[in-house]
Steps between C-alpha positions, in 0.01 A plus 500: 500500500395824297444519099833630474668246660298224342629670133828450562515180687269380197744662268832314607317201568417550111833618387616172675302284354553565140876517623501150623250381193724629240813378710609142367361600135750819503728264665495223267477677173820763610691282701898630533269863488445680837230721545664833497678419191173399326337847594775630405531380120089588491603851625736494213250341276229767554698814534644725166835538599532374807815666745565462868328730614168422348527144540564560867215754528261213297681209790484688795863406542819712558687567192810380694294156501366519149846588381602175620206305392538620164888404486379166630272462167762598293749281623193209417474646106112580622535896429804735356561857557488773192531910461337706270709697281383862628512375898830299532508551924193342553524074440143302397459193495262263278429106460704266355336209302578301786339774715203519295470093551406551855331807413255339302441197747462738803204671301329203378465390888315828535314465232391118628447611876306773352273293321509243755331824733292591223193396668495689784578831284230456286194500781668848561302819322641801375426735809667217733842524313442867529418526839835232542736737258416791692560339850876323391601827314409747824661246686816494303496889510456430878830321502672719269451817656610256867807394336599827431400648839745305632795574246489119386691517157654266255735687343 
């Protein structure tokens, strides 16, 4: 096996392992929450005024797929739809309280598996997270430019 291969075999066996770490914690403290609708209300969370289209561009999901997911949160009181006054096409959509509930417990997990992995990061100097920022952002340019290559949209 080459370097490259032994990056991204180490990289999903990585990704997988944090997956299946975090699993029953995620699990247990969202339960009646599936994933996608978790990602979803961070999406929400994080982005100013979120819409379909960005919040499928930030979920690598169709809009026809986020449209539904985000009728499926409304429909649980865990976001609501709004316009803005000069823009009344274009629908939004923010937390509710309920919304901002799971919000909150969904980043506090993060914040605990980060610190959990603290360790590790720490042993790591300033010209290693460098060296790792510039690899995962070529890459992602890599993938980008791939995606649209082969006419791969979400809109």
């Amino acid at each position: 096996m080459n370097k490259q291969e032994q990056v991204m075999m180490d990289f999903r066996d990585l990704f997988n392992k944090m997956a299946w770490l975090n699993k029953s914690k995620m699990e247990d403290s969202l339960k009646g929450y599936k994933p996608s609708e978790v990602h979803c209300i961070e999406a929400i969370g994080k982005n100013d005024d979120p819409n379909v289209t960005k919040l499928a561009e930030s979920l690598y999901m169709t809009r026809g797929a986020l449209s539904k997911l985000t009728k499926k949160l409304m429909e649980k009181g865990l976001i609501e739809s709004y316009q803005k006054p000069e823009n009344k096409k274009e629908i939004y959509f923010r937390l509710t309280e309920q919304g901002k509930f799971i919000y909150n417990i969904h980043e506090e997990l993060h914040q605990e598996f980060q610190e959990r992995d603290q360790a590790v990061f720490e042993q790591v100097t300033e010209e290693q997270f460098d060296a790792m920022l510039r690899f995962i952002q070529a890459y992602s340019r890599h993938l980008d430019a791939e995606i649209m290559k082969q006419g791969i949209s979400i809109h």
